[in-house]
N, C-alpha and C positions, 0 to 999 in steps of 0.2 A: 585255792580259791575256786568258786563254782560259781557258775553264772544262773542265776533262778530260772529265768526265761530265756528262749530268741524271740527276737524284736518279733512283732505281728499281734490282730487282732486278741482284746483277751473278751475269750468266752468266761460270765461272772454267774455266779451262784452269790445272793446275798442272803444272810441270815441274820431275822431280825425277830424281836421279839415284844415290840414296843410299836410308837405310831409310825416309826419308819421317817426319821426327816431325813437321817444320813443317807438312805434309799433314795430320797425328792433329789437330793444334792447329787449323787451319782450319776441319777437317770438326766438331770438337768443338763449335766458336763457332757454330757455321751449325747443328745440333742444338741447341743451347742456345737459338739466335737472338737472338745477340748478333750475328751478322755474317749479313746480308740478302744471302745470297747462294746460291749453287745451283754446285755443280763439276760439269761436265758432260764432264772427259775427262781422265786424267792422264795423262803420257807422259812415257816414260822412253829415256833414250840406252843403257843400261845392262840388259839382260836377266835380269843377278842382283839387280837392285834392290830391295830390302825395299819398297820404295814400291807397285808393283806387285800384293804380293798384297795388301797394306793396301786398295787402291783396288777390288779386284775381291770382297774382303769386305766391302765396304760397297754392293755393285754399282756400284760408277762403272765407265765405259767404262774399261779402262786400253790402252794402246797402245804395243807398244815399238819404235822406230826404232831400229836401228845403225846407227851410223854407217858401219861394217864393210861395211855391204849397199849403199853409196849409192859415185857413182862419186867422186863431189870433195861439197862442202860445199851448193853452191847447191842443188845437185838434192836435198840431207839437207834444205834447208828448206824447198826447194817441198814436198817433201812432207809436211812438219810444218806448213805452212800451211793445204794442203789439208785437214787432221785437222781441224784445230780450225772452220778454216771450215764446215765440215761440220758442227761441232756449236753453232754460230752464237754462237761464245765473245767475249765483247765484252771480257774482260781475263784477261789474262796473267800468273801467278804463279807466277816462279823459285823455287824451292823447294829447294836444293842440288844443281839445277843446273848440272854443271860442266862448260858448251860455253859460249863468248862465240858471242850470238846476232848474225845479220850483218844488215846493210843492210834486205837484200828483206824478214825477218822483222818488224824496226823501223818499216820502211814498212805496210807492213800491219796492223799494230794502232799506230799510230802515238799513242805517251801511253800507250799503252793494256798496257804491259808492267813491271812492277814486281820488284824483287831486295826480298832482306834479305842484310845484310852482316854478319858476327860485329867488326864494328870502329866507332868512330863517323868516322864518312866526313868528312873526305876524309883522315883518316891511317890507314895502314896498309892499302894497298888489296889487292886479288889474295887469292893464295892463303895461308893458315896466320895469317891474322891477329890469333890470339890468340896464337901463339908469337912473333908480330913485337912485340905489346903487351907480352908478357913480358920480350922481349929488349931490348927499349929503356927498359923501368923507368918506364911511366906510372901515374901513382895510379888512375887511370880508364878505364875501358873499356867495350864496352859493344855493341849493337845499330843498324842504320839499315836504316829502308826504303826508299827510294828506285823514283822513274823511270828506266827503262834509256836512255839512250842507249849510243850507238857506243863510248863508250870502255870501259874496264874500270872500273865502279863510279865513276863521273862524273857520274851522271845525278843529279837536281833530287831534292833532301833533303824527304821528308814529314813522317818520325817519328824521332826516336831514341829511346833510353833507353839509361840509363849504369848502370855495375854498380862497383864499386870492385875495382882488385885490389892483394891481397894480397902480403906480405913471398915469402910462401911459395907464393906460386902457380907451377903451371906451367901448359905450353898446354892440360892436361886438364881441369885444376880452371879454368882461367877459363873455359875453354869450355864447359863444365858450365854455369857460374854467367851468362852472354852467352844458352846457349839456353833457360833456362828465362824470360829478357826476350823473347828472337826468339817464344817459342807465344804472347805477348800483344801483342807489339808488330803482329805479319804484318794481323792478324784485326783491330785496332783502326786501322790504317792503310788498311786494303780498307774497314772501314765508312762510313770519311771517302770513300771515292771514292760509295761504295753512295747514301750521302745526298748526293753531288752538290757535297759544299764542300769539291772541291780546283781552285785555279786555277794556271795558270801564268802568271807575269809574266816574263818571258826564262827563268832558269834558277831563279830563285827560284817556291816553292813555297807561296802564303797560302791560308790554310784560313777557310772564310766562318765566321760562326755559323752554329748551328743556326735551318733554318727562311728563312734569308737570302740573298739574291745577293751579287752585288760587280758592281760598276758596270764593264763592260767597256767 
């Protein structure tokens, strides 16, 4: 069993790809201080991204990569590595997100990179997963944070939180009702890494109490 973090400040790198609300929701919790943490650079794949100007009214660093500009992938991460190393980012928060990150970047902050997923993992993975939960007629649906590994939304389960859906739902209404879980869920699963009590035991995810180790 490995411990992800020691307790203390976490420096955050967010990457988002969209308007950025799971960014509003983050930077809100960290004003409030409910979440012990500092965003030190956000970056975007996407140049029209609402995230962007969110980030630069609040003065965070923001940063935009195309992909468009880079000759193949590897060279789009070395130099998304180099960003963040630069800004001495100790964790990684996908934030909508919509590039599966490769190898080189997973080695590099290694544990150290976290998703939120509109589904409770491991059903309905990828992309439109509240129109997959629709389409298949589940009573329940809901939010997951997780560790990234290599695969698509495979990695070590930290938080969920489950929503109910409805006769009458569709992908809008549940996803409405999934993200306003995702602004509490993101910010209350980064706290647990903040305070130091997330461990890993192979692929499972045990959260110590507060205050406490776990016997590695």
């Amino acid at each position: 069993m490995i411990r992800v973090r020691e307790p203390g400040l976490l420096t955050l790198a967010v990457l988002a790809s969209g308007r950025g609300s799971n960014f509003d929701a983050l930077y809100a919790a960290i004003q409030r201080q409910d979440l012990h943490a500092v965003i030190r650079i956000l970056v975007s794949d996407n140049p029209e991204a609402g995230a962007i100007k969110k980030a630069r009214q609040r003065g965070i660093t923001a940063l935009v990569l195309n992909p468009a500009d880079f000759s193949n992938r590897r060279s789009y991460e070395e130099a998304l590595i180099r960003a963040l190393q630069e800004q001495e980012v100790d964790m990684v928060a996908l934030a909508g997100y919509m590039r599966l990150v490769g190898r080189d970047f997973l080695q590099a902050f290694r544990h150290r990179v976290v998703n939120i997923h509109p589904a409770l993992l491991p059903s309905f993975m990828g992309l439109h997963a509240q129109k997959q939960a629709v389409d298949y007629g589940v009573c329940f649906s809901g939010c997951t944070v997780h560790i990234v590994d290599e695969g698509m939304d495979t990695g070590p389960i930290i938080l969920q939180k489950v929503v109910p859906v409805f006769q009458d739902d569709d992908e809008e209404s549940l996803a409405l009702r999934i993200l306003a879980e995702e602004h509490q869920a993101y910010w209350q699963a980064l706290q647990l890494l903040a305070e130091g009590r997330i461990y890993l035991d192979g692929r499972k995810v045990v959260v110590s109490e507060i205050g406490k180790g776990m016997d590695l």
